[in-house]
VEXDREN-2710 file (C-alpha; in Angstrom, 1 decimal):
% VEXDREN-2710
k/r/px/py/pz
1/UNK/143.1/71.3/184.5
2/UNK/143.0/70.5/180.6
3/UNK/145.6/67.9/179.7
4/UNK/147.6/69.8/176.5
5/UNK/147.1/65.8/174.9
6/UNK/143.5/66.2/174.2
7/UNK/142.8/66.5/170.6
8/UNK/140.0/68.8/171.3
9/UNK/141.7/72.0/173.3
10/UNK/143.2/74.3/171.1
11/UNK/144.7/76.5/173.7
12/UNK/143.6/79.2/176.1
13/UNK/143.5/81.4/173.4
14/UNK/145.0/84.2/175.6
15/UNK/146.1/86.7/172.8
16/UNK/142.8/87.0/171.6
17/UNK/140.8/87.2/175.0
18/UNK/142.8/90.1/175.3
19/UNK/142.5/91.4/172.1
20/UNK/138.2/90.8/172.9
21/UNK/138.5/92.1/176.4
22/UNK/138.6/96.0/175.4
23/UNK/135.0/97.1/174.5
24/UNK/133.3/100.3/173.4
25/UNK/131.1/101.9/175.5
26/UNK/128.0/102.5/173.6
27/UNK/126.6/106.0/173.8
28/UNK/130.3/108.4/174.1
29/UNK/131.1/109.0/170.0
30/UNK/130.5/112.3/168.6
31/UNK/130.5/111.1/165.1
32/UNK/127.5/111.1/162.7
33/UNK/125.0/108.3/163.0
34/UNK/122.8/108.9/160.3
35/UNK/124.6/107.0/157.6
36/UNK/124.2/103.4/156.2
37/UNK/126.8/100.6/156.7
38/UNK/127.4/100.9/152.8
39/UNK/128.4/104.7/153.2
40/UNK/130.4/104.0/156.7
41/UNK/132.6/101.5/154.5
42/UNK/133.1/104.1/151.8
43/UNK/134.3/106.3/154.3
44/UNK/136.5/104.2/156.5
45/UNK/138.0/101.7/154.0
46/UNK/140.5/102.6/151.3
47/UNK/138.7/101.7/147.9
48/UNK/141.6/99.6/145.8
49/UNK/142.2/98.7/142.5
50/UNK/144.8/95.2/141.8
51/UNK/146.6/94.7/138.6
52/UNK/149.2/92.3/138.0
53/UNK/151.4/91.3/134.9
54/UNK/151.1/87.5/134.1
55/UNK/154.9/87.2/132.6
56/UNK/155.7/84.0/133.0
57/UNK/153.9/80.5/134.3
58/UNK/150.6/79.3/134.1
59/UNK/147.4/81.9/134.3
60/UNK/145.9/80.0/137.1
61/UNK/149.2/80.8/138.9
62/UNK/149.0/84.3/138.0
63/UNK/145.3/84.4/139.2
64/UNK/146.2/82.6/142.2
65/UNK/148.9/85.1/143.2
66/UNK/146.3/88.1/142.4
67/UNK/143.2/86.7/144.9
68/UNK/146.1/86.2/147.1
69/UNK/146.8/90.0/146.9
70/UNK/143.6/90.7/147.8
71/UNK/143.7/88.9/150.7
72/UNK/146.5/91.0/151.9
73/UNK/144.9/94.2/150.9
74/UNK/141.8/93.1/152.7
75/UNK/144.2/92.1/155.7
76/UNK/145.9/95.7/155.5
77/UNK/142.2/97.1/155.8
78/UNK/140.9/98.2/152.3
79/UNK/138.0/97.1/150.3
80/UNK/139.0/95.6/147.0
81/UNK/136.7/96.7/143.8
82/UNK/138.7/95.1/141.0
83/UNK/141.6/93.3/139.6
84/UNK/143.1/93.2/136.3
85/UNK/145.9/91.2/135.0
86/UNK/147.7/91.7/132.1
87/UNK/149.8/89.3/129.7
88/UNK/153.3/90.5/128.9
89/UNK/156.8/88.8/128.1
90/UNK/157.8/91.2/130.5
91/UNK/157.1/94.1/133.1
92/UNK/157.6/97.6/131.4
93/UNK/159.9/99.2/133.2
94/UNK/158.8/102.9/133.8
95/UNK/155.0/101.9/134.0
96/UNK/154.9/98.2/135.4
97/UNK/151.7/97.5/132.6
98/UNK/153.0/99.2/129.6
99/UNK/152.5/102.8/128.6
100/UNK/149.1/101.6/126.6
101/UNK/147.3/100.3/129.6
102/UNK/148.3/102.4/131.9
103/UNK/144.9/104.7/130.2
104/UNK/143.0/101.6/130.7
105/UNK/144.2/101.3/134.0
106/UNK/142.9/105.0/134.8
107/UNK/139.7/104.4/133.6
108/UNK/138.8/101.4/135.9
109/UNK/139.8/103.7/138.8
110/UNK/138.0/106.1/137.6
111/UNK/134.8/103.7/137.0
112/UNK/135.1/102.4/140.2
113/UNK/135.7/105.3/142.2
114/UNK/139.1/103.1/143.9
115/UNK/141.6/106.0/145.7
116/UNK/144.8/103.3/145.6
117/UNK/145.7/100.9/143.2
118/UNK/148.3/98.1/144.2
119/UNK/150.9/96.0/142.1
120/UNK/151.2/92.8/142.3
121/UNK/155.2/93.4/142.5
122/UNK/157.9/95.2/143.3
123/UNK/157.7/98.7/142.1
124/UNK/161.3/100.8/141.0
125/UNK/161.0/104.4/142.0
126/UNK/160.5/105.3/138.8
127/UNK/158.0/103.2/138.3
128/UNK/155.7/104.1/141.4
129/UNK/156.3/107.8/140.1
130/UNK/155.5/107.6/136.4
131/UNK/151.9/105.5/137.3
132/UNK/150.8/108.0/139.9
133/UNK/151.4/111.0/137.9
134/UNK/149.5/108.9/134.9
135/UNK/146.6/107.4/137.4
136/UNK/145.8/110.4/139.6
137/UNK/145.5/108.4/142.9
138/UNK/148.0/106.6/145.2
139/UNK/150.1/103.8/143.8
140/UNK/151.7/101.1/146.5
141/UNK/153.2/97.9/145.5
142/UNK/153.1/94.2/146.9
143/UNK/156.7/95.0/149.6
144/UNK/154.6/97.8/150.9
145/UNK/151.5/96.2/151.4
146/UNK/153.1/93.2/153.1
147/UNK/155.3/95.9/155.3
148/UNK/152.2/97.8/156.1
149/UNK/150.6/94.6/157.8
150/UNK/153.6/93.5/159.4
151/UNK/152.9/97.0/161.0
152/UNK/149.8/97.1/161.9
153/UNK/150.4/93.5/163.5
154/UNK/153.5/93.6/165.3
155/UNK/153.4/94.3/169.3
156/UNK/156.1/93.2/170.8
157/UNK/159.3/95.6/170.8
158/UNK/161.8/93.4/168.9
159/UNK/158.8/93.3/166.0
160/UNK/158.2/96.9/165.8
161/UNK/162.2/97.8/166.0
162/UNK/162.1/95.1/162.6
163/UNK/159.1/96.5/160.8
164/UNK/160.0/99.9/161.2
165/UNK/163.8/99.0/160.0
166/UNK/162.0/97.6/156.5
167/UNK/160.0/100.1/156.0
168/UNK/162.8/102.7/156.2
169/UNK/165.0/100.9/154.1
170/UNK/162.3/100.3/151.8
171/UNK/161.2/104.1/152.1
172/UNK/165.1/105.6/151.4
173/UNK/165.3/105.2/147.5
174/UNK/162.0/105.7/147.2
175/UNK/162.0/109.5/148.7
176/UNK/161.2/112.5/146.4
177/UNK/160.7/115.6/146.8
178/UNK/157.5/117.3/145.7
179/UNK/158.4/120.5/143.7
180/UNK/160.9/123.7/144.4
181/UNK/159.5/124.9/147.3
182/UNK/160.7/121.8/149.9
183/UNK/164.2/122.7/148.5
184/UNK/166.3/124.6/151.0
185/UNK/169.2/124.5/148.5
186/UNK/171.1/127.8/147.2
187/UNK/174.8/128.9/145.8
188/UNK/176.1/132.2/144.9
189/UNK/174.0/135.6/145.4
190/UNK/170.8/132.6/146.7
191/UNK/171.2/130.8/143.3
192/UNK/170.4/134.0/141.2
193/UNK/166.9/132.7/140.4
194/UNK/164.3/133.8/143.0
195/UNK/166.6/134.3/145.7
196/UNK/166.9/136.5/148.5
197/UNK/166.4/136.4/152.4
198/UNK/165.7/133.2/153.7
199/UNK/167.1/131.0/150.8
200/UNK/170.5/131.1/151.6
201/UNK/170.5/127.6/153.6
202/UNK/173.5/124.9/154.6
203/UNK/173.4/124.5/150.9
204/UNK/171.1/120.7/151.7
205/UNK/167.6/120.1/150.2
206/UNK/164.9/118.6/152.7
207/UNK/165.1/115.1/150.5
208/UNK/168.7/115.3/151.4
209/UNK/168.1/116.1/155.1
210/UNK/165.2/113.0/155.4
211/UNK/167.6/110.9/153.5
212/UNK/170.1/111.9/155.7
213/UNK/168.1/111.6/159.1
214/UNK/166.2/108.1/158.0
215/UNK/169.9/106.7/158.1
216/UNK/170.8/108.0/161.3
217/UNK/167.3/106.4/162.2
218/UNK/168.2/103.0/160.7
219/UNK/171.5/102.7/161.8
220/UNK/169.9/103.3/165.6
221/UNK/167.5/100.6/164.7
222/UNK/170.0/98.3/163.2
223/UNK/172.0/98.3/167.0
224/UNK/168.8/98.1/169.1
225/UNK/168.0/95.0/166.9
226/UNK/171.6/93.9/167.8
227/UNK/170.9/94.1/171.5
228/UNK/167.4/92.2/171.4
229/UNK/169.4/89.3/169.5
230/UNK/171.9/89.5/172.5
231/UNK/169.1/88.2/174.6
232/UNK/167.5/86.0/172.0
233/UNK/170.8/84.2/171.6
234/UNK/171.2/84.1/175.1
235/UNK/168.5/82.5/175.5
236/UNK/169.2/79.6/172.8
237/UNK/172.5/79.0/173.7
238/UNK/170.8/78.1/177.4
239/UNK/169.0/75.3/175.8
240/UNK/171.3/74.2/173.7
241/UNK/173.6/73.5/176.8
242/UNK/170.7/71.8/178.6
243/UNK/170.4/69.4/175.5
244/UNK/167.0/70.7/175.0
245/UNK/166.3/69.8/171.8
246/UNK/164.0/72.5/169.4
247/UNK/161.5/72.4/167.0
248/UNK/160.3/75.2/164.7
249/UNK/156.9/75.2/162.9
250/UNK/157.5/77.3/159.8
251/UNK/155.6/77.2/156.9
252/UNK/152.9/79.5/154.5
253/UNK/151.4/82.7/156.1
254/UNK/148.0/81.7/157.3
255/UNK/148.6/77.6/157.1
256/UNK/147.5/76.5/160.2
257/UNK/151.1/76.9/162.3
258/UNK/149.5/78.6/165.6
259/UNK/146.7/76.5/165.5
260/UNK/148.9/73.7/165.6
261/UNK/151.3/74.7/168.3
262/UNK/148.1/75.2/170.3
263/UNK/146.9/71.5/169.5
264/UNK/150.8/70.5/170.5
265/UNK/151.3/72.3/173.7
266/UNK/148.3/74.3/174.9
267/UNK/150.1/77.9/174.6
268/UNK/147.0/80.0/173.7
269/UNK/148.4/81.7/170.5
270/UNK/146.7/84.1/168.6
271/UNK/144.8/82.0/166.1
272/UNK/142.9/84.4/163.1
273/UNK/141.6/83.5/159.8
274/UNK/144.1/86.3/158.0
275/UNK/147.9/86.5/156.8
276/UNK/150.2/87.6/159.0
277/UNK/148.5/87.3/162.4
278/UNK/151.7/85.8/164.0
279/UNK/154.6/87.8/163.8
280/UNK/156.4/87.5/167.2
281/UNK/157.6/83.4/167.7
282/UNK/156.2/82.1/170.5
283/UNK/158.3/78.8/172.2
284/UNK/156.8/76.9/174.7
285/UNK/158.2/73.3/176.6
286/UNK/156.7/70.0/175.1
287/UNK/157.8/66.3/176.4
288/UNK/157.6/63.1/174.8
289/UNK/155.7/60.0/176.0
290/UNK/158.8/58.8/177.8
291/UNK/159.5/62.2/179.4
292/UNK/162.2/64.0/177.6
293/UNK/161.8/68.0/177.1
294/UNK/162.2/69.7/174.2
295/UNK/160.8/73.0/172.7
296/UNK/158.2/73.9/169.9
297/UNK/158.4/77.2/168.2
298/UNK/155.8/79.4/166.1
299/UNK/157.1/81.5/163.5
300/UNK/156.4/84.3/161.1
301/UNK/154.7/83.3/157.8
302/UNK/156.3/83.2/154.9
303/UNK/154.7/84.3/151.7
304/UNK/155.7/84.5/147.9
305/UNK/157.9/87.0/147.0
306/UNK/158.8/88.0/150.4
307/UNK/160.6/91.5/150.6
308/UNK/164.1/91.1/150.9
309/UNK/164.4/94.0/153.7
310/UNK/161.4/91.7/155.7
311/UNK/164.0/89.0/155.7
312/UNK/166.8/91.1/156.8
313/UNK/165.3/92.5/159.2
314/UNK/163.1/89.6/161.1
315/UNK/167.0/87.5/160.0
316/UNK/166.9/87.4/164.0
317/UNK/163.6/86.2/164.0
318/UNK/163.9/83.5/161.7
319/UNK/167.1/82.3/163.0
320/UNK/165.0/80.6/165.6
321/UNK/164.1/78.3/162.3
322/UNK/167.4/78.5/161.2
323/UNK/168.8/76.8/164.9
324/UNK/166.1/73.9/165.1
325/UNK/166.9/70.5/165.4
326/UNK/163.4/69.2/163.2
327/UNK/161.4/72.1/160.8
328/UNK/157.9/71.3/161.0
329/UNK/156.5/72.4/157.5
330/UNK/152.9/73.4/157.6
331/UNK/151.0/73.5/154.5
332/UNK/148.0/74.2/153.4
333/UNK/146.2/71.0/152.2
334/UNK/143.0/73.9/151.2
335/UNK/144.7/76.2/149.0
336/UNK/144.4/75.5/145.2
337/UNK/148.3/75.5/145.2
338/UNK/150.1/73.7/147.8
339/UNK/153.2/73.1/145.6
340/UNK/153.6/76.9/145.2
341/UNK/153.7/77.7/148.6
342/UNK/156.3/75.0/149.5
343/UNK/158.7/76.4/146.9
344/UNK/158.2/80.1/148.3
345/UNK/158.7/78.8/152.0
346/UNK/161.9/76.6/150.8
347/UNK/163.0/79.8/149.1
348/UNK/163.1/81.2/152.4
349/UNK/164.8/78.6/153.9
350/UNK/167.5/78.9/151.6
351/UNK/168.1/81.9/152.0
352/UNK/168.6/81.9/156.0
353/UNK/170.4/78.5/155.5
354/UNK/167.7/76.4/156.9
355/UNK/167.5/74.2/154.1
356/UNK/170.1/71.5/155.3
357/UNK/167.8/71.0/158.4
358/UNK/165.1/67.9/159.1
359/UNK/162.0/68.9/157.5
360/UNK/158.4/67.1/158.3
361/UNK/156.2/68.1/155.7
362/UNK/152.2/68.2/157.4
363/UNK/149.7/69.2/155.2
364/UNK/147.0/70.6/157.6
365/UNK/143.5/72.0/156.6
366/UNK/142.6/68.5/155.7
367/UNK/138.9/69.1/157.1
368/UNK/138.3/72.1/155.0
369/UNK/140.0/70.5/151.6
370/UNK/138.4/69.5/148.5
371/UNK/138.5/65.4/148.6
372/UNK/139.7/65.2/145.3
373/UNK/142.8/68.1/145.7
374/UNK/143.5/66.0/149.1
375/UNK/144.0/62.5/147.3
376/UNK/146.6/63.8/144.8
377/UNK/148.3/65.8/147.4
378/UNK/148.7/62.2/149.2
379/UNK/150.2/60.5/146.0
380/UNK/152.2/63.8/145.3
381/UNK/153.7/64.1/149.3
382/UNK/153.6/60.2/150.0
383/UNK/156.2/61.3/153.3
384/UNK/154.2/63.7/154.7
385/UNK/151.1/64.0/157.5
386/UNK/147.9/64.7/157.0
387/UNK/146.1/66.3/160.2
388/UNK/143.5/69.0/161.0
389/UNK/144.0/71.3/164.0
390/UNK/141.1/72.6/163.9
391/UNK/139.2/69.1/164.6
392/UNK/142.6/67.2/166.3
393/UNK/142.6/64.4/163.5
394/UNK/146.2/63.4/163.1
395/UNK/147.6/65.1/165.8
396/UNK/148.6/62.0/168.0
397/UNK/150.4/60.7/164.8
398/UNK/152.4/64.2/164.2
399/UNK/153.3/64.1/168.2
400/UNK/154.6/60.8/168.1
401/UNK/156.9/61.7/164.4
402/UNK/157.9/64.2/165.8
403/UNK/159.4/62.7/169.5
404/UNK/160.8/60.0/166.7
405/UNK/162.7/62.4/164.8
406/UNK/164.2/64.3/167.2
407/UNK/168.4/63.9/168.2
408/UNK/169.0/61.3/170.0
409/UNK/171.7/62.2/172.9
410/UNK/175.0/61.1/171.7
411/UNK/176.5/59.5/175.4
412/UNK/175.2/56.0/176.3
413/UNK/175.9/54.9/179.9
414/UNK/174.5/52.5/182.7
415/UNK/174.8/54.2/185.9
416/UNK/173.8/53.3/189.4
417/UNK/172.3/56.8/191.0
418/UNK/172.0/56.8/194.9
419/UNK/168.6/57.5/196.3
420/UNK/169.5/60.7/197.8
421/UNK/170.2/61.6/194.3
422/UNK/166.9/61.9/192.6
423/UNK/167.9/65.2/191.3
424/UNK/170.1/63.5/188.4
425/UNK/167.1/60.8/188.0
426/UNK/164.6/63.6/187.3
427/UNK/166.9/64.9/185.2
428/UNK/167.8/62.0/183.4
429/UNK/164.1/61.4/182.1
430/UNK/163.4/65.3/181.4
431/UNK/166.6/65.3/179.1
432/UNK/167.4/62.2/178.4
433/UNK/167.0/58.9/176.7
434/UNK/166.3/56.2/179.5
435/UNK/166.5/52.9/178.0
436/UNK/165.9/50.2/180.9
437/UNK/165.4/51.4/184.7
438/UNK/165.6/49.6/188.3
439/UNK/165.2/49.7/191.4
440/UNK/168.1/48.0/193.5
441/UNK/169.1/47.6/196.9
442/UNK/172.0/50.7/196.8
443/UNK/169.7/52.6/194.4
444/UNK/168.3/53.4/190.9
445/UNK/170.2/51.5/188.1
446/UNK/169.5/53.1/184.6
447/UNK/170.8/52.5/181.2
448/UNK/170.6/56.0/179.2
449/UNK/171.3/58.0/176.6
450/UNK/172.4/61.5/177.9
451/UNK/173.9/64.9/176.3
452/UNK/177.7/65.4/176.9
453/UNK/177.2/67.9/180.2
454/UNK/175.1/65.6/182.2
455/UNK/177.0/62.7/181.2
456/UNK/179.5/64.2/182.7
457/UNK/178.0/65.1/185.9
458/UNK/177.2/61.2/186.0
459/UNK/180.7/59.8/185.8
460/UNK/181.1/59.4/189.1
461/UNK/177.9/57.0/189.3
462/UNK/179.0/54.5/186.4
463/UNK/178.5/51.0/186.7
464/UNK/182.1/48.8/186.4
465/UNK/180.5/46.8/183.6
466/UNK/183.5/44.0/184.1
END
């Protein structure tokens, strides 16, 4: 059996066996063969157009946050043609890039035959409206991109029940209807204009009725949610009243955190070179060199500019960040902006009131860094780690911060436990601190540290120390 403390395993990798172990049988489609891999593309992948406003910062920071957009529309499944970025003071607010653009905008589209064009922000209603009617082809912004992923990659219930809750409360304002004949709306003699049989409805148009019924939907949504965090906290609470202690990885979308729970504990997480991949947290047990339990969580990537109805609805999720003892933040030491991605995960932090917690900054990657990047990212984060999951190095050092930073149990006591009692010793070294331990005639004397329930159960067993 592999031993989860050698650097070199990085889990069973069960997720994506799983994912591998469905194949096509060759031979059984009905589709067209006779076409090349560039025409199969053409046909299978949306063609996209990116343009973003540069209003404020640095251009490199504007260009970063655009190749990170493509990343995400190539995560989301298109094929990215071209991006544009424009300098403004601000965003225009009925066309995003300013009425005079907006031609230029067409015309790249148009050049390069792109059926979608994203923003690089979050579009108002008005907004998304005025540029498709201008363009000619569908407009989606940066919340529904990122929602669209979270789609296609959640699989657990509690995930989808979240997605689908942020993408209807993103959808509601955004609703409209598309001309007079989707209206079911009529007063009088049926409105007097072009009325007659058939007109006279409850006096509701059908973007009032799917306004109406997306509620209904999101309220439902809202109390299954409810239930599932039941459980979760359930579940919590349980080892909180063990004195299990917990740690949550957290940290950039695509930084390394699954990779690193797998070099940690073994779990066999899902581990993919794209944003997003982890969306369901995934705990599993760890001990420390002396024994003691605690737990190590995975977590949902955070990105920059995360949509506020993402963090609403995955609040459940991220409360497992929210209730750790130690955050592990992962970075990524490869990215040509570390710094920005710590303030967009602290951001998030903040804002689920993590940001009181113990934080461990670990900058991982290091392997695939550029040297240079990697020695003013030392002088920059003189606190943090510097480890690679993907070859082991540094992970004995993270494992043994980390069993150094977690709480302490509070009681101290020296206790003599019968032999017939090896039940409270084994439980002594799984969650507690044991400090000195011997073996004596009437049985095993121990001086521990111990949470307040078992020192309780260990009163009777105290030493007189007069």
């Amino acid at each position: 059996m592999q031993s989860y403390t050698d650097t070199s395993f990085d889990g069973d990798q069960i997720d994506l066996a799983a994912r591998h172990a469905l194949r096509r049988v060759a031979g059984l489609s009905t589709e067209l063969t006779d076409i090349t891999e560039v025409e199969y593309r053409q046909l299978r992948l949306e063609r996209v157009v990116l343009v973003g406003v540069w209003a404020g910062g640095t251009l490199a920071e504007a260009e970063n946050s655009l190749a990170e957009l493509a990343a995400l529309a190539e995560t989301a499944g298109s094929q990215v043609l071209d991006g544009l970025i424009q300098r403004r003071s601000h965003v225009d607010p009925a066309t995003f890039v300013g009425r005079g653009k907006v031609a230029e905008l067409g015309d790249a589209v148009t050049a390069s035959g792109a059926d979608t064009v994203i923003c690089d922000g979050e579009l108002s209603p008005s907004q998304l409206r005025n540029l498709e009617q201008e363009i000619g082809v569908k407009v989606i912004d940066r919340t529904a991109l990122i929602l669209d992923i979270f789609a296609q990659h959640a699989k657990s219930r509690e995930g989808k029940a979240q997605v689908e809750l942020a993408q209807l409360e993103y959808l509601v304002p955004r609703l409209r209807g598309w001309g007079e004949t989707l209206s079911r709306q009529a007063g009088g003699r049926a409105g007097g204009q072009g009325g007659g049989v058939g007109l006279r409805g409850p006096g509701e148009t059908k973007l009032e009725t799917d306004r109406r019924r997306i509620r209904t939907r999101i309220a439902r949504l809202r109390r299954e949610i409810a239930g599932m965090r039941a459980a979760r906290d359930t579940k919590r609470s349980s080892r909180v009243r063990h004195g299990v202690p917990s740690v949550a990885i957290a940290g950039y979308t695509n930084a390394g955190k699954s990779s690193l729970l797998n070099r940690l504990t073994g779990a066999g997480v899902l581990v993919e070179d794209a944003l997003f991949a982890t969306l369901d947290p995934t705990t599993r047990r760890a001990r420390t060199a002396d024994g003691r339990e605690y737990t190590l969580s995975d977590t949902v990537g955070f990105v920059a500019h995360l949509p506020h109805q993402l963090v609403d609805a995955f609040r459940s999720t991220l409360e497992e960040v929210a209730d750790a003892d130690l955050i592990v933040h992962v970075i990524d030491a490869s990215h040509p902006d570390p710094a920005a991605q710590v303030r967009a995960v602290r951001e998030v932090l903040t804002d689920i009131g993590a940001d009181s917690l113990p934080e461990l900054l670990v900058l991982n990657k290091i392997d695939a860094a550029d040297p240079e990047m990697l020695m003013r990212l030392r002088n920059e984060m003189s606190d943090a780690l510097f480890v690679s999951a993907h070859t082991g190095e540094g992970i004995d050092k993270l494992r043994q911060v980390i069993e150094q930073d977690l709480p302490r149990p509070g009681v101290a006591m020296r206790v003599l436990i019968p032999y017939v009692r090896g039940d409270l010793v084994a439980r002594i070294r799984t969650r507690g601190e044991v400090l000195q331990a011997e073996h004596q005639p009437d049985g095993t004397f121990m001086d521990v540290h111990v949470e307040p329930a078992l020192a309780a159960e260990l009163k009777p067993f105290i030493v007189d120390e007069s």
